[in-house]
mmJSON file of the N, C-alpha and C atoms, coordinates in Angstrom:
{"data_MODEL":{"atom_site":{
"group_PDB":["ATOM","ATOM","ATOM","ATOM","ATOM","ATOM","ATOM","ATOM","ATOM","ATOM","ATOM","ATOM","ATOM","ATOM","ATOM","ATOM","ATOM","ATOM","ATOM","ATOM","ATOM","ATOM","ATOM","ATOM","ATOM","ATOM","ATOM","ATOM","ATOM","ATOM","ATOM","ATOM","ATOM","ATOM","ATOM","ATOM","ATOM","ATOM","ATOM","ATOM","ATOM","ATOM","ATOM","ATOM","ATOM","ATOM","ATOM","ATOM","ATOM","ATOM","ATOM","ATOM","ATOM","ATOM","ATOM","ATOM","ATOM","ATOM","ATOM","ATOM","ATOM","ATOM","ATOM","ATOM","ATOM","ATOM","ATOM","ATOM","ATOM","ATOM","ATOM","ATOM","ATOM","ATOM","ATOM","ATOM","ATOM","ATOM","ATOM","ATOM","ATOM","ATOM","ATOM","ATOM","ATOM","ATOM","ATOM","ATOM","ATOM","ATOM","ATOM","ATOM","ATOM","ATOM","ATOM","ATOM","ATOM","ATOM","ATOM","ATOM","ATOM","ATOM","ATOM","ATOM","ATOM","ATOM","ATOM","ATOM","ATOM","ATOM","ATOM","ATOM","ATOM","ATOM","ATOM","ATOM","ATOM","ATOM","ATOM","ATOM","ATOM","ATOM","ATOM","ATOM","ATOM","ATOM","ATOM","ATOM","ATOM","ATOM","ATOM","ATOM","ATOM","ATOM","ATOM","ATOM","ATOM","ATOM","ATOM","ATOM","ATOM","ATOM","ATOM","ATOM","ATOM","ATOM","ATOM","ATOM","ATOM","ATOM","ATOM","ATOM","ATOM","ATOM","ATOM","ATOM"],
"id":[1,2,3,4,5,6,7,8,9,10,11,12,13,14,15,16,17,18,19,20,21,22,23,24,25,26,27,28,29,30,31,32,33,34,35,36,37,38,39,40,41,42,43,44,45,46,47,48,49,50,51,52,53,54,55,56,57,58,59,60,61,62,63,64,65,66,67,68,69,70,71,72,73,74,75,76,77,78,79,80,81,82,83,84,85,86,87,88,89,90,91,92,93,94,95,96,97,98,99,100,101,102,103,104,105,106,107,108,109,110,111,112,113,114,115,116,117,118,119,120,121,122,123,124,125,126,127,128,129,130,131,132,133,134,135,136,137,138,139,140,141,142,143,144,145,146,147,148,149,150,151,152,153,154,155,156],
"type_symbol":["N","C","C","N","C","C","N","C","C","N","C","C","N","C","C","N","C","C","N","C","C","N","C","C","N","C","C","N","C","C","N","C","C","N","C","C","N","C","C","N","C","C","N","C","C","N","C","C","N","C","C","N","C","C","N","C","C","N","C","C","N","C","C","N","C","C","N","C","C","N","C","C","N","C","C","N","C","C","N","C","C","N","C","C","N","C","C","N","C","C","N","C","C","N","C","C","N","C","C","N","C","C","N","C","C","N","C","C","N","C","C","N","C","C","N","C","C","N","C","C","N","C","C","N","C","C","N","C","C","N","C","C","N","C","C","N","C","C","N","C","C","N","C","C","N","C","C","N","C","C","N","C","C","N","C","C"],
"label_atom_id":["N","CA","C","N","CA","C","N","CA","C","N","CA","C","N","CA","C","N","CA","C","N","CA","C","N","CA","C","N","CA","C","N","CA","C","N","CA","C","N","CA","C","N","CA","C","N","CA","C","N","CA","C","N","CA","C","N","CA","C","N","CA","C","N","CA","C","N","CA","C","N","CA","C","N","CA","C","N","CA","C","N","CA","C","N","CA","C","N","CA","C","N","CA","C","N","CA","C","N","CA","C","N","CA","C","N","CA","C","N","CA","C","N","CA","C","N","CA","C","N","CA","C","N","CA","C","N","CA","C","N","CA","C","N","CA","C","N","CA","C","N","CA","C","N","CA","C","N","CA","C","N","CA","C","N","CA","C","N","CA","C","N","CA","C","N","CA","C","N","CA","C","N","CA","C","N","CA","C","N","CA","C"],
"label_alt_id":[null,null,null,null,null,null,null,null,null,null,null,null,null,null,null,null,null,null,null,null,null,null,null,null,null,null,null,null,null,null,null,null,null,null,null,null,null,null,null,null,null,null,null,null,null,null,null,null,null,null,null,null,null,null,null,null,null,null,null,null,null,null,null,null,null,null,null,null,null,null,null,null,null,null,null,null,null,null,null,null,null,null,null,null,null,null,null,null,null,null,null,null,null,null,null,null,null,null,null,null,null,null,null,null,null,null,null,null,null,null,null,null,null,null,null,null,null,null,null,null,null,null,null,null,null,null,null,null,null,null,null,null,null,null,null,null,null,null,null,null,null,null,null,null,null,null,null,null,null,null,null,null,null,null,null,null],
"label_comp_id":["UNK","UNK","UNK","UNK","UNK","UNK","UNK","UNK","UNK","UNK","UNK","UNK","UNK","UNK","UNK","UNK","UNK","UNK","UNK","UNK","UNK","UNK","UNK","UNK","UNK","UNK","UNK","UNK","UNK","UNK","UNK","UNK","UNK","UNK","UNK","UNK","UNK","UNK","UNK","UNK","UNK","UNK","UNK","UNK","UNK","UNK","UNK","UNK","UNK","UNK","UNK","UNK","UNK","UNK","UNK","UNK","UNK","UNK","UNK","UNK","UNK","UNK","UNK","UNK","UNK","UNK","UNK","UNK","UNK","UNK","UNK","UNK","UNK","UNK","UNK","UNK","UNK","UNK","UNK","UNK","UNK","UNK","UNK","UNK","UNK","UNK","UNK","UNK","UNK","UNK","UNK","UNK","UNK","UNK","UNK","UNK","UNK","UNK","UNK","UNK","UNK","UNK","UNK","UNK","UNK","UNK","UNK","UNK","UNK","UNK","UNK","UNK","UNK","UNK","UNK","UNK","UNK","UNK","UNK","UNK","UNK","UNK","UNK","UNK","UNK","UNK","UNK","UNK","UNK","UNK","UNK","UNK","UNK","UNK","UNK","UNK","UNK","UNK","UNK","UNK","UNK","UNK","UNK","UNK","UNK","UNK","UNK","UNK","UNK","UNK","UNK","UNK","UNK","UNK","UNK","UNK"],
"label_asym_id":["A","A","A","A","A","A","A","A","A","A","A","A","A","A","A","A","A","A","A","A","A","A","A","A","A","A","A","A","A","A","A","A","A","A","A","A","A","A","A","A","A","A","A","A","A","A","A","A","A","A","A","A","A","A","A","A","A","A","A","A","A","A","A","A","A","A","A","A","A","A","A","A","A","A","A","A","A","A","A","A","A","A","A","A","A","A","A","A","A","A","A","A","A","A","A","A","A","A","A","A","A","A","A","A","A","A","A","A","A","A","A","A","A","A","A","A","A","A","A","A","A","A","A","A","A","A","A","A","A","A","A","A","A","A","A","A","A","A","A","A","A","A","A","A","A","A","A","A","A","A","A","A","A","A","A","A"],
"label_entity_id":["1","1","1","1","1","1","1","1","1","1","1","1","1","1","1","1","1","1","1","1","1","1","1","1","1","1","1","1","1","1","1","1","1","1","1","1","1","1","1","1","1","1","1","1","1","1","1","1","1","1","1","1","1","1","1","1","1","1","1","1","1","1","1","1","1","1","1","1","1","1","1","1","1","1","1","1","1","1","1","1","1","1","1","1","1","1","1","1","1","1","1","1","1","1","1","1","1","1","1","1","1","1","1","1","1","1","1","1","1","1","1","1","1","1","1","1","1","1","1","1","1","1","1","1","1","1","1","1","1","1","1","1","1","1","1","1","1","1","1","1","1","1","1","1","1","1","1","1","1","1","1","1","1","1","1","1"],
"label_seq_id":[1,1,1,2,2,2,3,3,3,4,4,4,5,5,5,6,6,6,7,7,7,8,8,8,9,9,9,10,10,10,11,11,11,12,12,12,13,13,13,14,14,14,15,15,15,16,16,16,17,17,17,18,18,18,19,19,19,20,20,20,21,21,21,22,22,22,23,23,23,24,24,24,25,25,25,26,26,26,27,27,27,28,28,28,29,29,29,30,30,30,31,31,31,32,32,32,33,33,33,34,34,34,35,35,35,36,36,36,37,37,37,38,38,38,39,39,39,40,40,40,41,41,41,42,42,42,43,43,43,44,44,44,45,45,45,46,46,46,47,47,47,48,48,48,49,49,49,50,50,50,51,51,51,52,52,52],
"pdbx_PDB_ins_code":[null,null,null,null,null,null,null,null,null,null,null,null,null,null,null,null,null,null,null,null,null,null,null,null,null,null,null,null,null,null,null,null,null,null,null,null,null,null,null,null,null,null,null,null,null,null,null,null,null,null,null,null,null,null,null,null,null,null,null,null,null,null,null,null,null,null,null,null,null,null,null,null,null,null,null,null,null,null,null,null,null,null,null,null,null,null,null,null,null,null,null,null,null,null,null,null,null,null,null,null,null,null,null,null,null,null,null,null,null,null,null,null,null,null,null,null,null,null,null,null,null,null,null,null,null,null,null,null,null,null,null,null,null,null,null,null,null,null,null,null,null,null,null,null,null,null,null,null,null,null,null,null,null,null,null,null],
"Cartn_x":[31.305,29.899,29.729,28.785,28.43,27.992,27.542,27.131,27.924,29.091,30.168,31.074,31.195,31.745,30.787,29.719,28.753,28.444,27.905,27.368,26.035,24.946,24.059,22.752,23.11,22.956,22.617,23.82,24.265,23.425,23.564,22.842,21.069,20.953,19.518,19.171,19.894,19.519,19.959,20.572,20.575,19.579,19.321,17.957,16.995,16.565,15.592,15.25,16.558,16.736,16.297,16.877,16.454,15.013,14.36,12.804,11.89,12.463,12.232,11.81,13.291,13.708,12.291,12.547,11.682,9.879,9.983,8.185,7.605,7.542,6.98,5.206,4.695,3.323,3.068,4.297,3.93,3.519,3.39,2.203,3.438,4.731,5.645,6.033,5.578,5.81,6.391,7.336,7.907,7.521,6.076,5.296,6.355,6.102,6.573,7.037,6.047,6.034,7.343,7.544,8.352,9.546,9.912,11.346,11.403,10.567,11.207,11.854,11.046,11.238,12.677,12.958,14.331,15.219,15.465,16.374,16.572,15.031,15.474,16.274,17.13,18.034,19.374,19.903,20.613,20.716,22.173,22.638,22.915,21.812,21.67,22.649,22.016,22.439,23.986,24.503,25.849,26.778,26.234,26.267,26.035,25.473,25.563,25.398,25.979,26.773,28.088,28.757,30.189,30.37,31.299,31.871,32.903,32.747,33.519,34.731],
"Cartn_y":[-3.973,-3.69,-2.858,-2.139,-1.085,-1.563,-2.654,-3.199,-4.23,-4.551,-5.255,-4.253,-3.091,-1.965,-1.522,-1.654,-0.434,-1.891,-1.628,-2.171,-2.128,-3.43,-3.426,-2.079,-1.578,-0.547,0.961,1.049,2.234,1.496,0.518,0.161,0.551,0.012,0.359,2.301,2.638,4.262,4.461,4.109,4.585,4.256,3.137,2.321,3.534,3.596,4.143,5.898,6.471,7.743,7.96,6.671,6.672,6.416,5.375,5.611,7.146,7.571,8.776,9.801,9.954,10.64,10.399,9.396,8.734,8.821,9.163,8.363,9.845,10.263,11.545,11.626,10.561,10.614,10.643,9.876,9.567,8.297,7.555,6.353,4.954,4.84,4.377,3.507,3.252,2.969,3.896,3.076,4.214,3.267,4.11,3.923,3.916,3.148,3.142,4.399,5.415,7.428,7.68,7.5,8.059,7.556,6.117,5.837,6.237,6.883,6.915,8.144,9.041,10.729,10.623,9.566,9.723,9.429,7.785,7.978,8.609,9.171,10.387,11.062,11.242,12.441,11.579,10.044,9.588,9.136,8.968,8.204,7.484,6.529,4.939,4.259,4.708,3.521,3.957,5.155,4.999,4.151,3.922,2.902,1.81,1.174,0.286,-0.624,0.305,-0.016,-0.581,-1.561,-1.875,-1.559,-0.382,-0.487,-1.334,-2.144,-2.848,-2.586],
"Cartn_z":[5.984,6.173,7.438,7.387,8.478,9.954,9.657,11.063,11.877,10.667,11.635,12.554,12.409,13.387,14.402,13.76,15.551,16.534,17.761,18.612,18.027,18.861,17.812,18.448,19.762,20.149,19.548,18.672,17.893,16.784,15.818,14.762,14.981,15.873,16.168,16.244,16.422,16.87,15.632,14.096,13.168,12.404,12.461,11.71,11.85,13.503,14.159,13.75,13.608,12.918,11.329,10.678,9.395,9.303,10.051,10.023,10.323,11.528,11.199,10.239,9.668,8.838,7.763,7.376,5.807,6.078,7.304,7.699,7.951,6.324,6.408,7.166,7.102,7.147,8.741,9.388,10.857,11.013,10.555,10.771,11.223,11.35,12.072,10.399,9.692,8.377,7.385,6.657,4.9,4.003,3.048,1.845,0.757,-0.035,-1.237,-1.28,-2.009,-1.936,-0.938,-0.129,1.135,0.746,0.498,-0.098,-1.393,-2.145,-3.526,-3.075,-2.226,-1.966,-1.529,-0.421,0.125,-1.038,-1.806,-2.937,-3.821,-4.149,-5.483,-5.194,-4.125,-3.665,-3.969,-3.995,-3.933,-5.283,-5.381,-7.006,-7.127,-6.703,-6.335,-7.509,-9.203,-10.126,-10.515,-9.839,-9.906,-9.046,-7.72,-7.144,-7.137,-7.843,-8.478,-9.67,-10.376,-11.037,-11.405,-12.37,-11.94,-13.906,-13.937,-15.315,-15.487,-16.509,-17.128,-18.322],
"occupancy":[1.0,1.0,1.0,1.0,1.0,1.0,1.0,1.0,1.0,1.0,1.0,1.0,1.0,1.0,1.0,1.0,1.0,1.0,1.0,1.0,1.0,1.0,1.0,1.0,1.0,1.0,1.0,1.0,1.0,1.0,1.0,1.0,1.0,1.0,1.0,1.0,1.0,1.0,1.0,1.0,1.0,1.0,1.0,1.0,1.0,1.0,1.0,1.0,1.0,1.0,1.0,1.0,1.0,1.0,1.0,1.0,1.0,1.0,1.0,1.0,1.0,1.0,1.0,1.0,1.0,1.0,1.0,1.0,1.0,1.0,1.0,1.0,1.0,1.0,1.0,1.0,1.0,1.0,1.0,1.0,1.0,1.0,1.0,1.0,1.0,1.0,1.0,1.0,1.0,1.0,1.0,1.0,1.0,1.0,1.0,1.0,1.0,1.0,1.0,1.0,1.0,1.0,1.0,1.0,1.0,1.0,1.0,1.0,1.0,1.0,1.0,1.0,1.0,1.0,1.0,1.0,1.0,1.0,1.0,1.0,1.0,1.0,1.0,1.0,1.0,1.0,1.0,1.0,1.0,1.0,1.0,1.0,1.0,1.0,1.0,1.0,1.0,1.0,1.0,1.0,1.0,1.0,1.0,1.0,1.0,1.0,1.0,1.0,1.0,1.0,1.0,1.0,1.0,1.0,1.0,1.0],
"B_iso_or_equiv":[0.0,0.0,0.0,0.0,0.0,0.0,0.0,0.0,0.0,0.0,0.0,0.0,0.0,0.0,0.0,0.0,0.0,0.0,0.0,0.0,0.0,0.0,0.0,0.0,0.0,0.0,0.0,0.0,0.0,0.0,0.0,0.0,0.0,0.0,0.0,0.0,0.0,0.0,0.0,0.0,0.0,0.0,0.0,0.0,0.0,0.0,0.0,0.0,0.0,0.0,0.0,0.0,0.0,0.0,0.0,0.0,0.0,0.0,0.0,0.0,0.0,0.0,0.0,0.0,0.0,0.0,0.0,0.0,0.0,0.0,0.0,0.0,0.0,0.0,0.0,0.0,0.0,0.0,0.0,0.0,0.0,0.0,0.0,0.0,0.0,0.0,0.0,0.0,0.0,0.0,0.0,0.0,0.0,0.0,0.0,0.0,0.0,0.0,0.0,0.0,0.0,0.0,0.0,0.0,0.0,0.0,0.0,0.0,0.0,0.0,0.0,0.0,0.0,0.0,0.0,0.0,0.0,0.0,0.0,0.0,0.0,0.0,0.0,0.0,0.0,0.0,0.0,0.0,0.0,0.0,0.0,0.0,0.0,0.0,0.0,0.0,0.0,0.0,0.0,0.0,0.0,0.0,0.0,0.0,0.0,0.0,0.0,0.0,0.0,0.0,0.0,0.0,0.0,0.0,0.0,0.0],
"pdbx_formal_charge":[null,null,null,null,null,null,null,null,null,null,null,null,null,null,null,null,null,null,null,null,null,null,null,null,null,null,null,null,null,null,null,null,null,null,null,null,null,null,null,null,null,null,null,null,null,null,null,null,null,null,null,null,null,null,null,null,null,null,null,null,null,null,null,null,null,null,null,null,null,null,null,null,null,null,null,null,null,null,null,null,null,null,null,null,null,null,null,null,null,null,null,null,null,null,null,null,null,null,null,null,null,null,null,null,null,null,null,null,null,null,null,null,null,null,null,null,null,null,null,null,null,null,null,null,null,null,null,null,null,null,null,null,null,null,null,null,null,null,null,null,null,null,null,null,null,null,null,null,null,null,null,null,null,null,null,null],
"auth_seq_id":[1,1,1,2,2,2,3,3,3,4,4,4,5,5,5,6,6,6,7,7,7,8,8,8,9,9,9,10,10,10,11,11,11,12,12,12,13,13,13,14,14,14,15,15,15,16,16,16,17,17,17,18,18,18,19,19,19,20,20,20,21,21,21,22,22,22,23,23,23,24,24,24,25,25,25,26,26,26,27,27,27,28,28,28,29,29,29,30,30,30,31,31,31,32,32,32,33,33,33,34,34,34,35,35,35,36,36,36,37,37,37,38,38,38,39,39,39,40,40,40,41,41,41,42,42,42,43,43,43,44,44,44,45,45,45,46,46,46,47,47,47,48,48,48,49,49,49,50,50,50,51,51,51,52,52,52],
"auth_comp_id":["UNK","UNK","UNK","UNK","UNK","UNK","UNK","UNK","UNK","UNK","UNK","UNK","UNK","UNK","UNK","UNK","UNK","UNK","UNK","UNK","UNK","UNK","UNK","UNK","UNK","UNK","UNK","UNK","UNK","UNK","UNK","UNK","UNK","UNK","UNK","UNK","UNK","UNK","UNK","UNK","UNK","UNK","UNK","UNK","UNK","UNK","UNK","UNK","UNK","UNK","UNK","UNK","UNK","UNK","UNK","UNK","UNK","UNK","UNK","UNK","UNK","UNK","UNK","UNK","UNK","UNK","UNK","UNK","UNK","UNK","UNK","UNK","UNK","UNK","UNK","UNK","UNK","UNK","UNK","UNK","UNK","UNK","UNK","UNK","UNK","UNK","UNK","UNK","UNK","UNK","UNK","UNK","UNK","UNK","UNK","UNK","UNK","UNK","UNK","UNK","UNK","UNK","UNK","UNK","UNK","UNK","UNK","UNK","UNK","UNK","UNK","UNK","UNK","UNK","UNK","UNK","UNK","UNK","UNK","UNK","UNK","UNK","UNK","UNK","UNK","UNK","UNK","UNK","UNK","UNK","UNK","UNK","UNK","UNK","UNK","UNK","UNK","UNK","UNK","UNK","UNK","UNK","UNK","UNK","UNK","UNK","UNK","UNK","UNK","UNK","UNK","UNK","UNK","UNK","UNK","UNK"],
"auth_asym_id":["A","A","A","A","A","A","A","A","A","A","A","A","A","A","A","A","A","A","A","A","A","A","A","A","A","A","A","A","A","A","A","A","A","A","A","A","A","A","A","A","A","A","A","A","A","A","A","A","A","A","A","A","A","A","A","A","A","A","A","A","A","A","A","A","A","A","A","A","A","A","A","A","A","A","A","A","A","A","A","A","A","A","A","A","A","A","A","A","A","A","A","A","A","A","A","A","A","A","A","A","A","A","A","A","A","A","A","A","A","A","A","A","A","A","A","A","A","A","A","A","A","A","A","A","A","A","A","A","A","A","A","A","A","A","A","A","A","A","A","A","A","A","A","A","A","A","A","A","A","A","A","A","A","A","A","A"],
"auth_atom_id":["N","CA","C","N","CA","C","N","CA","C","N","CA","C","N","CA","C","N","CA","C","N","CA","C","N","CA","C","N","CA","C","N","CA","C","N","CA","C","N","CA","C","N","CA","C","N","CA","C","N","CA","C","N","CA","C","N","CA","C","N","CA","C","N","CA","C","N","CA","C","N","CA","C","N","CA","C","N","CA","C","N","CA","C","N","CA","C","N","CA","C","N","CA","C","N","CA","C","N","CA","C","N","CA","C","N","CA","C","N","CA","C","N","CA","C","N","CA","C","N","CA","C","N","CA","C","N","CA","C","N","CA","C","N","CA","C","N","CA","C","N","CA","C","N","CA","C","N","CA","C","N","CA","C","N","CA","C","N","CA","C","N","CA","C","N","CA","C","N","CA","C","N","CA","C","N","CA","C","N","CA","C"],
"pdbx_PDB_model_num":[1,1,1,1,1,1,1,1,1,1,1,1,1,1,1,1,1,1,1,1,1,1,1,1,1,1,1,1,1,1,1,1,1,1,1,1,1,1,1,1,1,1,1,1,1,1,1,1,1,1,1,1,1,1,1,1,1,1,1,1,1,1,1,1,1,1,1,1,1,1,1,1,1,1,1,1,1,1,1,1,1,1,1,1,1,1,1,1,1,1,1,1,1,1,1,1,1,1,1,1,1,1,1,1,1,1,1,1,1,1,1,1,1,1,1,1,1,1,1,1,1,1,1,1,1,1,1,1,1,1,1,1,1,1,1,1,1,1,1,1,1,1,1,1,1,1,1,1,1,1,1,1,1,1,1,1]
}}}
């Protein structure tokens, strides 16, 4: 897991980046709208997924 390697230092400044990133509106919150915008880019259900 990702957060058993960083300091919780570094975890925080990635969190903090990813809010950023996602909080198109500004308002220190990510709307529903704002995370779908970020995963639609990701291939979430290939990830998890497990073929059998």
């Amino acid at each position: 897991m990702v957060g058993n390697n960083l300091k919780d230092t570094q975890l925080q400044q990635i969190v903090d980046k990813t809010i950023m990133f996602a909080d198109k509106d500004g308002d220190g919150r990510i709307s529903f709208e704002e995370f779908r915008d970020v995963v639609s880019g990701l291939d979430v259900h290939k990830k998890m997924v497990v073929d059998v």
